[in-house]
N, C-alpha and C positions, 0 to 999 in steps of 0.2 A: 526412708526419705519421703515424706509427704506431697503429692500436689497442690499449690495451690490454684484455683481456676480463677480463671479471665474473670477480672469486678464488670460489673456492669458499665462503667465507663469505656473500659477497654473495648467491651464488645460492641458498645455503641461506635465507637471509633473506629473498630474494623469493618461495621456494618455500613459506615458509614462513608468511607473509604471505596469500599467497592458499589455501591450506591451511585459514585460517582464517577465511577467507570462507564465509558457507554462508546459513542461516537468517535475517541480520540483511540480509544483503544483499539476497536474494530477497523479501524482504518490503519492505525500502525500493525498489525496482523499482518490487515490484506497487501499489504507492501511486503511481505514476505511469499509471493507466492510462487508457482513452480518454475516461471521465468529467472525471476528475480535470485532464488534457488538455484537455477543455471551458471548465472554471474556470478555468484559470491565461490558458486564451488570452482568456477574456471580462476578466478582471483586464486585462489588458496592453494588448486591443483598448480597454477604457472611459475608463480611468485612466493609462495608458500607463505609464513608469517609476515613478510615484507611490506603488504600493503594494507593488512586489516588497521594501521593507523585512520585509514580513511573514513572507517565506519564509526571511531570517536570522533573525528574531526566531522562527518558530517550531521550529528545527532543535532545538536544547538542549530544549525540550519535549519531542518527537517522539522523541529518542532517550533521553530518560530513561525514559519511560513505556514504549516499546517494551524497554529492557533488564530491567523490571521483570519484565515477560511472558515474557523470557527465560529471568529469574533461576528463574522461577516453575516452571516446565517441567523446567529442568537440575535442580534442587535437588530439587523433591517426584518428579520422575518420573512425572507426571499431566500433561494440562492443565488450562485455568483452567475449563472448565466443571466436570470432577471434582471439582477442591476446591472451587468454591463446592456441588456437591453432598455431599461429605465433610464438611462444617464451616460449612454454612449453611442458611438454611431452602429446603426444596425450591420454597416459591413466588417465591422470589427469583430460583432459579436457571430453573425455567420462563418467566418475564416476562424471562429477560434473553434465553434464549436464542431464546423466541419473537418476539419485536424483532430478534434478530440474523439472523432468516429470514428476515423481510419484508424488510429494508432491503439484504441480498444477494442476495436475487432480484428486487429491483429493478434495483441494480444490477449485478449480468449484464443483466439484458435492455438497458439503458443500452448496456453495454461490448457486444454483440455485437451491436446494431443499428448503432453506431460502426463496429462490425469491417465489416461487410456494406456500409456507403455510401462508405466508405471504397476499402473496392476496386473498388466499381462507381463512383467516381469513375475510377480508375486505368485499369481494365479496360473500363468497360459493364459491360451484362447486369443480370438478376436480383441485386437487392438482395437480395432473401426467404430465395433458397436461395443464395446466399452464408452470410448469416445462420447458416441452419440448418447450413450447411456446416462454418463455425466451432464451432458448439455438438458437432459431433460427434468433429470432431478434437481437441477440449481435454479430452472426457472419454471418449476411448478411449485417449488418450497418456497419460492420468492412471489407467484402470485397468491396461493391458493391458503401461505399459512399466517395468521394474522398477525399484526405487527408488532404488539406486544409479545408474543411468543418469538419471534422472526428474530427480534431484536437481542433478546436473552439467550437464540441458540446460536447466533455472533458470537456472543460475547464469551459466551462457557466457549466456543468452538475455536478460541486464540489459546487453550490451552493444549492445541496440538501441536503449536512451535513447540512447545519446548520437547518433543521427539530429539530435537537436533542437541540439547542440551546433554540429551541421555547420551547420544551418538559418541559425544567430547570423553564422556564419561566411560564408553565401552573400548575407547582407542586410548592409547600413548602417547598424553601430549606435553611435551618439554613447556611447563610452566614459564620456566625466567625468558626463553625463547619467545614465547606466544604474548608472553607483557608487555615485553619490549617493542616488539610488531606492531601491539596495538597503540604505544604512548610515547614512542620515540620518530616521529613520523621525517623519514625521508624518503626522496623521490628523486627518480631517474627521468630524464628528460630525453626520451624516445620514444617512438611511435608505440612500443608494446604499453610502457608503464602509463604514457599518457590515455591509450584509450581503456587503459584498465580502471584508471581516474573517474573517467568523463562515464562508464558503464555503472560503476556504483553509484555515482552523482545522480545518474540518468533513473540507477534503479530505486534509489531514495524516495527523489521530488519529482514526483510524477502527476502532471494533471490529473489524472483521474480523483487522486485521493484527495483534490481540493474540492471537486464538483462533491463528491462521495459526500465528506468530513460536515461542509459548509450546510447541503441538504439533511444531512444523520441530523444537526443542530433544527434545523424548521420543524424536521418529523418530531423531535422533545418538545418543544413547545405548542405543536398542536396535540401533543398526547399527554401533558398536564396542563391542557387548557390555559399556556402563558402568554401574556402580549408580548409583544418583538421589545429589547428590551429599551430601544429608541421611543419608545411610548411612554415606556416606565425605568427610567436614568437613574433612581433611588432607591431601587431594588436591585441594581446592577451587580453591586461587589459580590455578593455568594456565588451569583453563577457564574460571573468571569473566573471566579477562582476554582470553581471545577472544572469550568471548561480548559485552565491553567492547567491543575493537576491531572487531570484525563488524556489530555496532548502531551504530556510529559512523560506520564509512565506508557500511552502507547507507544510513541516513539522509543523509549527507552527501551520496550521486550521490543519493536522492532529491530532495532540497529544489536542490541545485546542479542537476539536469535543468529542474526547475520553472523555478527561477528563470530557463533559457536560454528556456525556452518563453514565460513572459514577454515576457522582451526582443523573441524576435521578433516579437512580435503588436507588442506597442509601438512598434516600428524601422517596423513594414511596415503594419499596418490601424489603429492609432491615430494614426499622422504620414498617411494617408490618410482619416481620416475615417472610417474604419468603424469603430462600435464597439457592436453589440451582434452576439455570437456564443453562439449556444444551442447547437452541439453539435459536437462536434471535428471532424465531416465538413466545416460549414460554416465553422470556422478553416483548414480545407485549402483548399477550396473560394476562399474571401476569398484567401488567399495568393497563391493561379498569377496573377492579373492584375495584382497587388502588385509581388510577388517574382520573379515568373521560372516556368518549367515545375519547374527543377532544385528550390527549395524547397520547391514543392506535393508534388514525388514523394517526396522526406525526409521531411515532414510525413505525408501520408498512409500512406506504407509505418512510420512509428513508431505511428502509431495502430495498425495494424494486429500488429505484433512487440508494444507493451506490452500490448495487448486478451490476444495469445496467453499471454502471461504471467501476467496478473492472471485471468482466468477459471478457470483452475484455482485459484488464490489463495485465491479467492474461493467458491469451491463446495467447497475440500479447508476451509477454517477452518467453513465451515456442517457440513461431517462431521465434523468435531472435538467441535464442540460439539453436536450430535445426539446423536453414540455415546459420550461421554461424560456426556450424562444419564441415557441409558436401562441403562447401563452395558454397552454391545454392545464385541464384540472391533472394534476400529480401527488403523488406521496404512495411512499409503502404502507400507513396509514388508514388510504382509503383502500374499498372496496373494489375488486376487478370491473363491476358494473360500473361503477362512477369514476373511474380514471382507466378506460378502454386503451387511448393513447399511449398513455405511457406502460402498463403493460406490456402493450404489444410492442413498442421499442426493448423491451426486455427482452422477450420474445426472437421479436428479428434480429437483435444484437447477439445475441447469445448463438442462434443458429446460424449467422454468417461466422462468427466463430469456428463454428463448427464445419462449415463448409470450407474453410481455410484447411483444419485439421488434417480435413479428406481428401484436400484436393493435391494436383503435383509439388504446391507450393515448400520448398526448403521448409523445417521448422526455423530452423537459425535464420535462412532469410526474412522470413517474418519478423523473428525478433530483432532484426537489426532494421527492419525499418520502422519498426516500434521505436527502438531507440532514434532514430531516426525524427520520426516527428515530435516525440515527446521532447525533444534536443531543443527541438524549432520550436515547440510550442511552450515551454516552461517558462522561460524566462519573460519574455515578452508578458505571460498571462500572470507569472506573480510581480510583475510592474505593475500592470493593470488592479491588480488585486491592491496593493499599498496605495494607491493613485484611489482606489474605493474607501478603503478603511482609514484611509486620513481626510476625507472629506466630510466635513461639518454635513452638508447638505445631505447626504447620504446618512450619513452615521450621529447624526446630533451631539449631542453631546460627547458620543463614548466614544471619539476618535480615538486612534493608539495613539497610548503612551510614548513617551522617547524612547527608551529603552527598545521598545516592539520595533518601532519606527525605524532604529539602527539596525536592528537585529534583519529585519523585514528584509532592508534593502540591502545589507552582506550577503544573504540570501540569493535574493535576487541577482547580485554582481557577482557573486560566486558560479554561480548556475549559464549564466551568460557566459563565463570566461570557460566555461565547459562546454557550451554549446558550439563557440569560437572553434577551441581545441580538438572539437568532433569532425570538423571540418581542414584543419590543419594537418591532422595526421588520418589522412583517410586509409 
């Protein structure tokens, strides 16, 4: 039997395809990180297949909202903190972005207390300075390595979700069971099911990944020397529609990672009886006497690979929105010398992280006041967001479409009736 190879049309298409990979992808990743990881495996360990319906139902959310963020960045050539400081009242913009510090130096401390028990499962040794270990390699790769590079070992570095893919693959997972969970969606209406809801809702749409998405969009256009595309309205359609299909497939290996992480918690510590897991060490940890050595080591070493991913994420969208209040020069971009400021918010954000890590603080409490403000702060900030991107004066011409426009604000109402319910069933 003969091969035949890729015509050159084909290879252009694939080349062209992943070309168009960038910001939507790396931000769908970093939504898979060792927090986030927590949740899905406590969803799967409690509920088993039962609730991974949620993670179909919320992908169309997730990547509407996140395209918005997109749209928002490619078009004004700001991010979202700037034009809520250009076009809105400056106490709005202070209250959001000072919520949006708290609840990411929370969670860094979360994600690199995960990263450190993590390898000290794998390894032994020193939790502590693991920890710290971590905190210093994500924000010296973040100042010192340059953007083009920076941005390409994103992007290869989402190819460690799929660890979790392998994970599905190394356990026993009842197919017609796991289908069903995911596309037959019902819900129980008590306090356990409802906040298991309102935690993947919470661990989807998360401010961060708007500051992050909307910024990733300004760094592309200062790095192919392009004008915002409010300038230039008839050059629009090709990059809207990468910016479409980049938002689509990141969300997509987001929410598809989730949902395999699910499964295996479900296949392996919910058909076991285990089912309360409060921190993604301890879904590794539950695993090895489950699963095998081989799953705990895939497990563990993804915690570790997503951790390295989202921490920058997560400290680069708190710079974004810093140096875009105060109006300081920004971008990962520029040089450490010519944007000192935001840097060093990298910097400090990263090591109060870390000082969370160390300190008596619960990891789990953290993360729930993580979810906590992210609760308070989403919906309100993707109102605001639709309230920017359908504004002529903002957005000239390329206000969203209807379609965007409906999607936008289910989002939004969605997110809200979650945020409601986080407080209903405390």
């Amino acid at each position: 039997m003969t091969h035949t190879p890729p015509s050159p049309s084909d290879r252009d298409t694939q080349s062209g395809f992943l070309k168009s990979l960038g910001p939507g992808l790396v931000t769908g990743a970093a939504d898979d990180d060792p927090s986030g990881i927590a949740t899905y495996a406590q969803v799967g360990a409690q509920f088993g297949y039962g609730l991974s319906w949620t993670l179909v139902f919320s992908f169309p959310l997730m990547a509407a909202i996140q395209a918005v963020s997109a749209r928002i960045g490619c078009v004004t050539g700001v991010g979202i903190a700037q034009n809520l400081r250009r076009h809105y009242p400056r106490a709005l913009l202070r209250g959001v972005v000072m919520l949006l510090i708290i609840a990411n130096v929370f969670n860094l401390g979360a994600d690199l207390g995960a990263m450190g028990a993590a390898l000290k499962l794998i390894l032994g040794g020193p939790e502590l300075i693991y920890t710290v270990l971590f905190g210093l390699v994500c924000v010296a790769a973040e100042i010192l390595i340059p953007y083009d590079r920076y941005a390409g070992f994103l992007k290869w570095a989402t190819l460690s979700l799929f660890s979790y893919v392998a994970v599905v693959f190394a356990v026993r997972v009842p197919v017609a069971e796991a289908l069903s969970g995911a596309f037959i969606p019902h819900l129980t209406f008590d306090r356990d099911h409802m906040m298991a809801l309102v935690a993947v809702l919470g661990t989807t749409i998360s401010p961060y990944l708007f500051f992050w998405q909307a910024g990733q969009e300004v760094e592309e256009l200062h790095r192919r020397h392009v004008k915002p595309l409010c300038i230039t309205p008839r050059t629009a359609g090709p990059e809207l529609a990468r910016i479409r299909l980049d938002t689509i497939t990141g969300m997509g290996v987001s929410n598809l990672i989730a949902l395999f992480i699910v499964f295996s918690a479900a296949a392996t510590m919910h058909a076991e009886g285990v089912t309360d897991i409060k921190t993604s060490a301890e879904a590794a940890e539950a695993l090895r006497p489950i699963a095998g050595d081989f799953a705990f080591a895939l497990f563990s070493l993804g915690i570790i690979a997503t951790g390295l991913l989202a921490v920058p994420v997560l400290a680069g969208s708190t710079a974004y929105a810093v140096s875009e209040t105060f109006g300081w020069v920004e971008g990962l971009n520029r040089r450490p010398k010519e944007a000192k400021a935001f840097y060093g918010v990298i910097a400090l954000a990263t090591a109060g992280g870390v000082a969370i890590s160390l300190s008596p603080v619960d990891p789990v409490r953290a993360l729930y006041w993580s979810a906590v403000i992210n609760g308070l702060l989403s919906a309100p900030l993707m109102a605001v967001m639709m309230l920017i991107a359908t504004n002529r004066r903002v957005m000239g011409r390329l206000t969203l479409p209807l379609p965007m426009v409906l999607s936008g604000w289910l989002a939004t109402a969605v997110m809200a009736g979650a945020s409601l319910a986080f407080f209903l069933f405390p």
